[in-house]
KOLZA-846263 format. One record per residue (C-alpha): residue in one letter; z, x, y. Coordinates in steps of 0.001 Angstrom, whole numbers. Layout:
R  aa       zz       xx       yy
R   A        Z        X        Y
...
END
This chain:
R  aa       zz       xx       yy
R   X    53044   -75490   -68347
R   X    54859   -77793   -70744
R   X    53740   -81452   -71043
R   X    56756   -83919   -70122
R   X    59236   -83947   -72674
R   X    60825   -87397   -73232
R   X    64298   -85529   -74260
R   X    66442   -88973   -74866
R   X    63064   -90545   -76697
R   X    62879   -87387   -78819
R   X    66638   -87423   -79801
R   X    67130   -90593   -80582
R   X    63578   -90364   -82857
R   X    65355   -87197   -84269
R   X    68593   -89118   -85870
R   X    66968   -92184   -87090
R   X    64287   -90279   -88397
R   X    67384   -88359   -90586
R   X    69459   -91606   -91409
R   X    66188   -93870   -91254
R   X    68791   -95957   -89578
R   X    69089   -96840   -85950
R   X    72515   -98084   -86506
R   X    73585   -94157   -87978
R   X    71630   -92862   -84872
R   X    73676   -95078   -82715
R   X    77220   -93957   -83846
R   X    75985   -90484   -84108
R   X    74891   -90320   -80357
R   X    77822   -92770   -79284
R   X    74748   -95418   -77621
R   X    74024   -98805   -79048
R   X    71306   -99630   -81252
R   X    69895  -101065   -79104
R   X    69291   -98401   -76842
R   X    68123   -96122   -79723
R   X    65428   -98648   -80259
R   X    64459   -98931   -76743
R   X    64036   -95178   -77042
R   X    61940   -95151   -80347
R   X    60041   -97430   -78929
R   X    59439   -95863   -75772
R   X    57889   -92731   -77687
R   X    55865   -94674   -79407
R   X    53934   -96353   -76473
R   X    54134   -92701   -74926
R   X    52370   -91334   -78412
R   X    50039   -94077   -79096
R   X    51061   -94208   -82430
R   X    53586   -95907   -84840
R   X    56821   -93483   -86094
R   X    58657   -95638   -88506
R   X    57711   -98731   -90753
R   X    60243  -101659   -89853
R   X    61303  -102549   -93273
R   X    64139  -104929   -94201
R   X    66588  -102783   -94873
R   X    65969   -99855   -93249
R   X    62966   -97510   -91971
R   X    60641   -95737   -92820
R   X    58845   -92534   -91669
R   X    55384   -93110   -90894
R   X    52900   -90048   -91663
R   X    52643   -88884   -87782
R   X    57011   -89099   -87773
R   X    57038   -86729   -91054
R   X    54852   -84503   -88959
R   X    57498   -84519   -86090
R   X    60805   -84711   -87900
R   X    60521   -81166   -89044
R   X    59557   -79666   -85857
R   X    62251   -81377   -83778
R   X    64988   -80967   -85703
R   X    64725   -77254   -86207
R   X    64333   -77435   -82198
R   X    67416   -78926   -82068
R   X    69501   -76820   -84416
R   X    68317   -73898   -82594
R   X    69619   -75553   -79172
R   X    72623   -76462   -80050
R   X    73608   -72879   -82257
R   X    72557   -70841   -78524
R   X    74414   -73603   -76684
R   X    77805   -72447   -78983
R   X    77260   -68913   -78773
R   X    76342   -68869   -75522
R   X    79480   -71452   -74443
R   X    81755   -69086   -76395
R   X    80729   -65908   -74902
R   X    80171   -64403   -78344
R   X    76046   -64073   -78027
R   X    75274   -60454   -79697
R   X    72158   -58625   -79331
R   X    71490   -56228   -82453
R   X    70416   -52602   -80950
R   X    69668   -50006   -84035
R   X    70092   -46200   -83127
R   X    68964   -43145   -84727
R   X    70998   -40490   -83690
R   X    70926   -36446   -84532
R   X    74471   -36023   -86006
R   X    75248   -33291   -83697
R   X    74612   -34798   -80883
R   X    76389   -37895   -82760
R   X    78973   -36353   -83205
R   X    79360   -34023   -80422
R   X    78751   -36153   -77629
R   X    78351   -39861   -78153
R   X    81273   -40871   -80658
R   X    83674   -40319   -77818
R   X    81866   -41998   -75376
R   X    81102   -44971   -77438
R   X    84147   -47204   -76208
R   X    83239   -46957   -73302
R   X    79888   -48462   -73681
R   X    81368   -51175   -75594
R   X    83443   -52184   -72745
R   X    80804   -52517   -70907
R   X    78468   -53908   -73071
R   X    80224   -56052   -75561
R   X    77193   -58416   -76247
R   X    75334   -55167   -77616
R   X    75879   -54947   -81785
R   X    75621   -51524   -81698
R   X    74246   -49867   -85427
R   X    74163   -46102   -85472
R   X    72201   -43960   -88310
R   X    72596   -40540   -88109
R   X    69678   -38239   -88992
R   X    68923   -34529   -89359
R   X    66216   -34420   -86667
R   X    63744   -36234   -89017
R   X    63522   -39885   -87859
R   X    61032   -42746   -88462
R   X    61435   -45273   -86104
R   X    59089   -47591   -87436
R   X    59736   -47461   -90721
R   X    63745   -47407   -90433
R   X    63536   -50615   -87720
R   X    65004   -48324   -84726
R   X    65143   -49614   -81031
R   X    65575   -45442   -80113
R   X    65614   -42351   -81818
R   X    67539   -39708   -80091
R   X    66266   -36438   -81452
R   X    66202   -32304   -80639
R   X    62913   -31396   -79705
R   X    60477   -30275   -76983
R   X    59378   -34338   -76207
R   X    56167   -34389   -77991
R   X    56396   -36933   -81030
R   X    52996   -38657   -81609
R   X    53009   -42445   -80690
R   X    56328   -42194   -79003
R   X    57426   -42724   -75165
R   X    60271   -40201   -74829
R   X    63425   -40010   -71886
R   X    65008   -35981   -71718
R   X    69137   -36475   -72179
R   X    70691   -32834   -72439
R   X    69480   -29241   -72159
R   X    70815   -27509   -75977
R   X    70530   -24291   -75083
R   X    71825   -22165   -78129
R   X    74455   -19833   -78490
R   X    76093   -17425   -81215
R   X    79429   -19300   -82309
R   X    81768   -17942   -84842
R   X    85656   -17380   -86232
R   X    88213   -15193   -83813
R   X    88392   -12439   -86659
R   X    84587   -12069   -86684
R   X    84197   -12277   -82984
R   X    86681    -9188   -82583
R   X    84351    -6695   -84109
R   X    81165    -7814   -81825
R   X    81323    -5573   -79427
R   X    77254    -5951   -78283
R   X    74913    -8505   -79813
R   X    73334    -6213   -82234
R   X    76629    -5905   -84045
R   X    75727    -9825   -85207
R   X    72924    -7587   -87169
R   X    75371    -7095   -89466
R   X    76677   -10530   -89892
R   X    75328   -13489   -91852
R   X    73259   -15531   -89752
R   X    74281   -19652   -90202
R   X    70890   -21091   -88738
R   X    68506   -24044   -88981
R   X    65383   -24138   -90459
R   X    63734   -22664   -87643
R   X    63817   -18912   -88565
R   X    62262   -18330   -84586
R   X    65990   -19456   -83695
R   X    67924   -15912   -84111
R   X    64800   -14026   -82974
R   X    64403   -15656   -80067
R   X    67780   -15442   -79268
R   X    68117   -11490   -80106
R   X    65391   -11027   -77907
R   X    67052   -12809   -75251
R   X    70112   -10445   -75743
R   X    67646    -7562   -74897
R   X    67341    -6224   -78444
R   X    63859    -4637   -79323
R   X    61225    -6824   -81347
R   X    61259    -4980   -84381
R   X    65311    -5292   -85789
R   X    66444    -5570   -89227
R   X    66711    -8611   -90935
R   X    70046    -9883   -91890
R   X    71319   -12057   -94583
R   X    71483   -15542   -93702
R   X    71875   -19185   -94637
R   X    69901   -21831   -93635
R   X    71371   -25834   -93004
R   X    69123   -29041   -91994
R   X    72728   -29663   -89548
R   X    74093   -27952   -86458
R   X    77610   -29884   -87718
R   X    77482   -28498   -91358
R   X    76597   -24870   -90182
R   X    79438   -25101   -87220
R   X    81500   -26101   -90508
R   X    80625   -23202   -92118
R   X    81356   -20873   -89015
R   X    84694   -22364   -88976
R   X    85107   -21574   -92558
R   X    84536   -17700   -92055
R   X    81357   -17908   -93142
R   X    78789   -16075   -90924
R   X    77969   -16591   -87181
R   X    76302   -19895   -86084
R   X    73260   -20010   -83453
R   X    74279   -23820   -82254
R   X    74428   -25584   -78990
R   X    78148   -24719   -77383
R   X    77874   -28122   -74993
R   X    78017   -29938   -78867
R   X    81110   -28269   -80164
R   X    83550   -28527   -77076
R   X    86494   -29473   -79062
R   X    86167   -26257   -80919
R   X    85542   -23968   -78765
R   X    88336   -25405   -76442
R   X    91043   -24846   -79114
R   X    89760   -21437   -79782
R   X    89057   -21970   -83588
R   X    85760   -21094   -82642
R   X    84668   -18549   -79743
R   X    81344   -18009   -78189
R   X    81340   -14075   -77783
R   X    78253   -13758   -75550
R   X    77121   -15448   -72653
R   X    73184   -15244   -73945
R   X    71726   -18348   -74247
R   X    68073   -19255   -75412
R   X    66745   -22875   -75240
R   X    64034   -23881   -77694
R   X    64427   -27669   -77035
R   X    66640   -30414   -75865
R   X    68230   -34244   -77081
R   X    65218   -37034   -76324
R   X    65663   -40479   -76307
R   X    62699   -41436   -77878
R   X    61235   -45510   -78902
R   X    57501   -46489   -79797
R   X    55445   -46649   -76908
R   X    54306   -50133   -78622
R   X    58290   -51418   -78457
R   X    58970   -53549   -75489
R   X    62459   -52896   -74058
R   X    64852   -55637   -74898
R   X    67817   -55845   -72994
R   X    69901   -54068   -74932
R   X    67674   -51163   -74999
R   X    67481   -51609   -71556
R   X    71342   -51434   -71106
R   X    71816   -48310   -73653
R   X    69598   -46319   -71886
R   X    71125   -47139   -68230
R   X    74330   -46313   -69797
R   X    73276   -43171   -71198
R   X    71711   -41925   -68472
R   X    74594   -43101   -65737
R   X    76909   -41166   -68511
R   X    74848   -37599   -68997
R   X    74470   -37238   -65436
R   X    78430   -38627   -64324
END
């Protein structure tokens, strides 16, 4: 509960206490001095102590009015800057966003106008990461990340299944006529050297197959890259790379899938949604499952 707050007392205390004039204070707040007075004053009997020193010519600031000045007037600066955002529709909330760059790329840069219609009071930052994100120490609202859901100290929200799939060039895909043929490819995978096995497996292959040469990339989007350069077959998520699978520069020649993970939206259990966060994730979620 807040104690009474003598609002025309306090302003008119506020711009004397800047000119140490009550005449200034008068013409700035379009009252007489008189009235200004009559206001001082009134805050005075209210406080039980003296503001201002009558002087002569002027006033001046008693000890117990330089301990107020400083607190009202950066009250009052910060009312009247929300008043003129607010009253010019132009108040911005800052929401920072870690994002996976395939998942970036593939499926939230062409959505992204559409959240900013709307939700034009969101400033929107995007970083893009390779699947390594510190949310803490990089300031992030959300990281949205490829994973299984378990990061340490984090509250995490499922977005899209990734289930991965061999990608690769028309010329390449024309000589794989099963999936072991790709045993005689070079793989284009992620770190995760459990990626191609698992998948193999999945394709009914035995346990024991030989090992192919391969090269390894900390990005689904720079290994797709590669793919589309003639450069191997890719084990990447298909629902990422629509656009180039749709033109045919790139061709999926098998239907086997394996999932090892799916795209989290993940924040610090400690992080209380704002409501930007709040409105990102709505829109996220309303968008994933439209």
């Amino acid at each position: 509960m807040r104690p009474y707050l003598p609002l025309k007392a306090l302003r008119a205390f506020e711009a004397s206490a800047r000119h140490l004039s009550f005449t200034r204070a008068a013409e700035e707040l379009h009252v007489t001095q008189a009235a200004v007075s009559h206001q001082v004053k009134l805050l005075e009997t209210l406080l039980k102590v003296p503001l201002f020193k009558r002087l002569p010519r002027g006033l001046m600031l008693t000890q117990e009015g330089e301990l107020l000045l400083p607190v009202l007037k950066s009250s009052f600066d910060q009312i009247a800057h929300t008043l003129e955002r607010v009253g010019e529709s132009s108040y911005r909330e800052v929401l920072n966003v870690g994002v996976v760059g395939t998942f970036a790329v593939g499926w939230l840069l062409p959505r992204l106008g559409d959240f900013q219609r709307q939700y034009p009071y969101v400033d929107l930052r995007l970083s893009t990461h390779n699947n390594r994100a510190d949310i803490a120490g990089e300031g992030l609202d959300f990281a949205i990340r490829f994973g299984t859901g378990a990061w340490h100290g984090t509250a995490a929200q499922p977005l899209l299944p990734a289930s991965l799939s061999v990608m690769c060039i028309p010329d390449i895909a024309a000589r794989l006529n099963t999936p072991a043929d790709v045993l005689g490819e070079t793989w284009l995978r992620s770190y995760r050297a459990d990626e191609w096995t698992e998948w193999l497996l999945a394709a009914g292959l035995p346990r024991s197959f030989p090992m192919t040469n391969s090269i390894v990339f900390d990005s689904s989007i720079a290994m797709v890259e590669a793919a589309l350069q003639g450069a191997g077959v890719a084990l990447a998520p298909p629902l990422m790379f629509p656009r180039q699978l749709n033109s045919g520069a790139l061709i999926q020649p098998f239907d086997t899938a394996v999932s090892l993970g799916g795209y989290w939206l993940t924040r610090l259990q400690t992080r209380p949604e704002t409501h930007a966060m709040a409105s990102f994730r709505e829109w996220l979620l309303t968008a994933i499952n439209a």
